[in-house]
C-alpha atoms as one frame of an Amber mdcrd trajectory, in Angstrom:
protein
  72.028 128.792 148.497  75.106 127.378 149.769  77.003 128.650 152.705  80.527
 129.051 153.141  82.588 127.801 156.072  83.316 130.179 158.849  87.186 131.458
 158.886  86.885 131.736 162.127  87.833 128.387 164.274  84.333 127.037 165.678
  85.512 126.692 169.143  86.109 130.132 169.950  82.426 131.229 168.268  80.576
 128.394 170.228  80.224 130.180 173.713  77.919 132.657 174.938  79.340 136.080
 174.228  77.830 139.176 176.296  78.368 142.777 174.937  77.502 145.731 177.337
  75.914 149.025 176.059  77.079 151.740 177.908  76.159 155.544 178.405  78.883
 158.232 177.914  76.657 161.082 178.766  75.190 163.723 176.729  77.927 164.739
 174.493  79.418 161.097 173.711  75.946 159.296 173.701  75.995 155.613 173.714
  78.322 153.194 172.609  79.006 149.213 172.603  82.353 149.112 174.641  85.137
 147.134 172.729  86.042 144.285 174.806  88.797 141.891 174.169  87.969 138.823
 172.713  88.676 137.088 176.177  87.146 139.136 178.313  83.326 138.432 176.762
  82.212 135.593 178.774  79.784 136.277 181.459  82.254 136.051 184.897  83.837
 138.647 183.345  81.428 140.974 182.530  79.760 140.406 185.677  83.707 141.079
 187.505  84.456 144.033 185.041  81.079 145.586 186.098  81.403 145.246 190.148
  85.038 146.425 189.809  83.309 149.892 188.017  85.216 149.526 184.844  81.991
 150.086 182.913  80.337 153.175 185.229  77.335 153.491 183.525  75.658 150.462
 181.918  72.620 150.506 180.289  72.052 147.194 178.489  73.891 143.690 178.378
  73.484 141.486 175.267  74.484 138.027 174.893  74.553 135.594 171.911  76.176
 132.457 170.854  77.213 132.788 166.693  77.159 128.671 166.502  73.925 128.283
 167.913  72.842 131.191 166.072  71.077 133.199 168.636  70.976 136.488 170.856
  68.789 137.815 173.653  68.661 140.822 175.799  70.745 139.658 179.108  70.402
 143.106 181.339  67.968 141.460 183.858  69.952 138.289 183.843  73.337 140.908
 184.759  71.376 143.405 187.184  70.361 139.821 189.301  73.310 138.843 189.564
  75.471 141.545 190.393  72.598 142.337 193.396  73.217 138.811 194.594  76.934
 139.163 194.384  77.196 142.360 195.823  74.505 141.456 199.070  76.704 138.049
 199.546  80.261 140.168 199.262  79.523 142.998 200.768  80.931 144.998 197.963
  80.404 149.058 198.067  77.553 149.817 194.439  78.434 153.034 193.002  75.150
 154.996 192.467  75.208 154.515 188.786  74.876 150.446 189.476  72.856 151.157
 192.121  70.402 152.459 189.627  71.302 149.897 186.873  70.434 147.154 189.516
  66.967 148.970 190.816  66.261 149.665 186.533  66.998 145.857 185.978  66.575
 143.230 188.377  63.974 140.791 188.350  63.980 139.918 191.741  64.637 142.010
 194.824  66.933 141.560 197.332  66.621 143.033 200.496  69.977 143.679 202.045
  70.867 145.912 204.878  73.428 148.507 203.993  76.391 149.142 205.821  75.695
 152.743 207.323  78.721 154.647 209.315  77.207 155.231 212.942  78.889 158.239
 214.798  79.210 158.487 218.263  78.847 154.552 218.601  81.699 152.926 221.118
């Protein structure tokens, strides 16, 4: 069987692409978010996800069309957003608190900023 060439210019297909499954709630159910083309590399995702543009994400994919493969990239996400967010400082939303705690392979023990009354 032959195959046809792609239409598609090779250059923008051979990257790693990462897709993120996300949780509407009960009456919109679960959906692949549509993402611009641009905005599918993994800095991004990782950027979009700290900055709470996706509130509730449940699973991360990634694959690369040239190289012809996928694999489930939530663990590889949920690590990295814990070590972003313990070396930032950045304020996690419950929702990614959760994600993180679901997710991550490794733990990272950071101490919380806590609001301490009656402190001079």
């Amino acid at each position: 069987m032959r195959s046809s060439p792609s239409i598609v210019p090779a250059d923008r297909l051979d990257r790693d692409i990462y897709l993120v499954l996300e949780d509407f709630g009960a009456r919109a159910g679960c959906a692949w978010r549509e993402t611009d083309e641009a905005d599918t590399d993994r800095e991004t995702i990782l950027r979009h996800i700290i900055s709470g543009q996706y509130a509730y994400p449940l699973r991360i994919v990634c694959f690369n069309p040239v190289e012809g493969w996928s694999r489930d990239a939530t663990s590889d996400i949920a690590d990295a957003l814990a070590e972003r967010a313990a070396h930032t400082g950045a304020e996690i939303p419950p929702a990614l608190q959760d994600f993180i705690n679901t997710n991550a392979t490794r733990s990272f023990d950071v101490q919380l900023a806590l609001p301490l009354r009656g402190v001079a």
